[in-house]
PABA-167035 format. One line per 3 residues: number of its first residue (from 1); their letters; for each residue x, y, z of C-alpha. Coordinates in pm, 1 decimal. Layout:
BEGIN
NUM = A = X/Y/Z ~ ...
END
This chain:
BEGIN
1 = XXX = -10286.9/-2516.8/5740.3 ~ -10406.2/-2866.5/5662.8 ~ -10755.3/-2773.5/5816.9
4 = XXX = -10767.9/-2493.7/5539.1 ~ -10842.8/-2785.1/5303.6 ~ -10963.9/-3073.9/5494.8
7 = XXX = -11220.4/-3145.2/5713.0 ~ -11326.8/-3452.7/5819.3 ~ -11124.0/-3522.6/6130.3
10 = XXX = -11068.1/-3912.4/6015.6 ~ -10876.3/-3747.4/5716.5 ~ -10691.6/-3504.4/5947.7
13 = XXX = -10624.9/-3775.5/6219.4 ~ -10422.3/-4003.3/5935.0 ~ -10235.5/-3753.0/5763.8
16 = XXX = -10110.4/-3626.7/6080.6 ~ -9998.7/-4003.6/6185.5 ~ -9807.8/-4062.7/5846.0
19 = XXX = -9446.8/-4025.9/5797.5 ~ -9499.5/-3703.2/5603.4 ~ -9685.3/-3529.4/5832.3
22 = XXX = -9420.2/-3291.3/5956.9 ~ -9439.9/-3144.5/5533.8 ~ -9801.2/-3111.7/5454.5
25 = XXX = -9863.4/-2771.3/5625.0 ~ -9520.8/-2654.9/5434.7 ~ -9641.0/-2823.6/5133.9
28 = XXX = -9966.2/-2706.0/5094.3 ~ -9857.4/-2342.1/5219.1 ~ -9575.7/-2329.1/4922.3
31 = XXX = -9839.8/-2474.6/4677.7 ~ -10072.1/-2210.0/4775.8 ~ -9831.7/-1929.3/4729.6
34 = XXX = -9723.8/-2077.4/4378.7 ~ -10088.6/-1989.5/4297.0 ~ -10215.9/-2382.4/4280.4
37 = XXX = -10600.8/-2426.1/4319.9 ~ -10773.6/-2568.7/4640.3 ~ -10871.4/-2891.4/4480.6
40 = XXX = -10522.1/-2957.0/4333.3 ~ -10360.0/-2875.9/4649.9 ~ -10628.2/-3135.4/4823.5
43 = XXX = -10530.3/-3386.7/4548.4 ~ -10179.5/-3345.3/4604.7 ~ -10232.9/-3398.9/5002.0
46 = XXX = -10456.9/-3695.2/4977.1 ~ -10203.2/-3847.3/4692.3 ~ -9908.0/-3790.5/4947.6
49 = XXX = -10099.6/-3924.4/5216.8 ~ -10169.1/-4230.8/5001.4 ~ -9831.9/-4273.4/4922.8
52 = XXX = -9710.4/-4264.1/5279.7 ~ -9951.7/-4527.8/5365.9 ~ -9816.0/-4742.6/5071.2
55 = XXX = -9416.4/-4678.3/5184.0 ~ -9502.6/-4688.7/5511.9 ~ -9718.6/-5087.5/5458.5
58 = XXX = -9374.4/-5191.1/5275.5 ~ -9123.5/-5041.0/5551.3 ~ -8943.2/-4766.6/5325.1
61 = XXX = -8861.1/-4511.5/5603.2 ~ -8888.8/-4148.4/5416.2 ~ -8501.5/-4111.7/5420.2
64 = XXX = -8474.7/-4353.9/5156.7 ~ -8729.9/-4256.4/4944.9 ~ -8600.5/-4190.6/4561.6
67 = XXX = -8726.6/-4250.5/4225.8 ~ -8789.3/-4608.5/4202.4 ~ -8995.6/-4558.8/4480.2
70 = XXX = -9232.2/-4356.4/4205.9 ~ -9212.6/-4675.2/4023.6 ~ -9326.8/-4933.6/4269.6
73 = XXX = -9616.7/-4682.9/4380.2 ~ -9685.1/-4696.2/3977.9 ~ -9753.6/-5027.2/4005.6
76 = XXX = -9910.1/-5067.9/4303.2 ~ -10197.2/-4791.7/4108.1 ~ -10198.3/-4925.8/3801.1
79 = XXX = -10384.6/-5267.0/3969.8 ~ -10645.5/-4999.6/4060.8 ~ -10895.4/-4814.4/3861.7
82 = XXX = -10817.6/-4493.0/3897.3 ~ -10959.1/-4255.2/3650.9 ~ -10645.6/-3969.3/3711.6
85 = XXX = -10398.6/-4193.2/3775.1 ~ -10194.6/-3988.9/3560.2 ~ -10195.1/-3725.2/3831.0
88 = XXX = -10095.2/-3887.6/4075.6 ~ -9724.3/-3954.3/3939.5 ~ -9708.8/-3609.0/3878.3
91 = XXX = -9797.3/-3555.3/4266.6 ~ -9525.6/-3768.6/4349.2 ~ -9297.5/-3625.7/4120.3
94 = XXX = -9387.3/-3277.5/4271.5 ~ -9361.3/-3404.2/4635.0 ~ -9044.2/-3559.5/4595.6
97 = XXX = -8906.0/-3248.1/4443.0 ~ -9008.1/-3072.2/4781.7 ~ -8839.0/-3303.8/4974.5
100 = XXX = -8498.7/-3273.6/4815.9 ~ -8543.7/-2918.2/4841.3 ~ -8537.1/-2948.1/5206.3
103 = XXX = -8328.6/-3200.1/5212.0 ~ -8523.2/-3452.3/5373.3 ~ -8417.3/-3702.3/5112.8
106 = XXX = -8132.8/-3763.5/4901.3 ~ -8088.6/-3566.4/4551.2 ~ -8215.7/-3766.0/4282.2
109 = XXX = -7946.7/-3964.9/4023.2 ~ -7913.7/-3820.0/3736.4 ~ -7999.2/-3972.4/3386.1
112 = XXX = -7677.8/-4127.1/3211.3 ~ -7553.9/-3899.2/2948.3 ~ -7631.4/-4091.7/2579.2
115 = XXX = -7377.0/-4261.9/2453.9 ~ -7145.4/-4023.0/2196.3 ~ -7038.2/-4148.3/1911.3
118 = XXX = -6926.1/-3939.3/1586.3 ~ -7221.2/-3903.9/1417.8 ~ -7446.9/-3813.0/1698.7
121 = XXX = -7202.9/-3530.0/1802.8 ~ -7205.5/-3414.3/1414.7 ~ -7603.0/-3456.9/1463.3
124 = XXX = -7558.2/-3241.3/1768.8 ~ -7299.8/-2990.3/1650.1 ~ -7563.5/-2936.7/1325.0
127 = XXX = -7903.8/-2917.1/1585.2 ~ -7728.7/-2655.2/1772.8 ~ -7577.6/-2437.1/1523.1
130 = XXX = -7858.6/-2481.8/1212.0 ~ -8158.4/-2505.1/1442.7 ~ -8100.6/-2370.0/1777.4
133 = XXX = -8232.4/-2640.6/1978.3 ~ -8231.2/-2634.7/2316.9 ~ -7975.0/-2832.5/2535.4
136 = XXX = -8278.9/-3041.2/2663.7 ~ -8451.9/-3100.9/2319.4 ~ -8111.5/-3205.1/2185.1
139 = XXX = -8074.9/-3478.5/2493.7 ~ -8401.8/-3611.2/2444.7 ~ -8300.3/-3635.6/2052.0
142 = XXX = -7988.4/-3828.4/2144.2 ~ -8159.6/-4025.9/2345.7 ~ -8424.3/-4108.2/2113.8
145 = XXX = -8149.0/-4176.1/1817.8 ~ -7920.1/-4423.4/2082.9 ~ -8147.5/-4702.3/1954.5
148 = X = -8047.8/-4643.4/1621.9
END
């Protein structure tokens, strides 16, 4: 599957040595099927790929991947020019998804739940029953007001 989007054998030849090689086939046939574009599914690849190499260079074995992993690469890239650097968390973001999917690493931690205190739940009772909001929205408002 991998020679459905890349050619040059050099390419081929490192992806196949990383880490992650054992997912790229299943990733790029699940990205396919989801209806992503050749030249997103490349970029995803080649960011993987990249990000193997980086793990790999630092000794983080692929069980322990998680999401401050996403940070470090973050600023490993942000010392680089990269003109869609921005897509490349979003790769990673995607690619660790996949993983925990298959289990291959462990589920990600979830966000502490704001801090409740009487007027944020009379904020939230009011959002939900005058506005509608959406159990999302109305965590990213709490979160937003926890400053406050």
């Amino acid at each position: 599957m991998l020679t459905d989007y890349l050619q040059s054998p050099d390419t081929l030849e490192r992806m196949r040595a990383s880490c992650v090689a054992p997912y790229l086939d299943d990733l790029a046939s699940t990205m396919a099927r989801a209806g992503f574009k050749t030249l997103t599914i490349i970029e995803h690849l080649r960011t993987v790929e990249q990000l193997a190499r980086w793990a790999e260079h630092r000794g983080i074995e692929l069980a322990h991947w998680d999401d401050s992993l996403l940070a470090g690469f973050r600023r490993h890239l942000a010392g680089r020019r990269l003109a869609k650097r921005h897509r490349v968390r979003t790769h990673v973001v995607h690619f660790l998804a996949f993983l925990r999917e298959r289990g291959v690493i462990a589920p990600a931690t979830p966000e502490p739940a704001p801090r409740s205190t009487p007027i944020l739940e009379l904020f939230a009772s009011w959002m939900l029953r005058h506005r509608g909001v959406a159990s999302h929205t109305l965590y990213r408002y709490q979160r937003a007001l926890e400053v406050f």
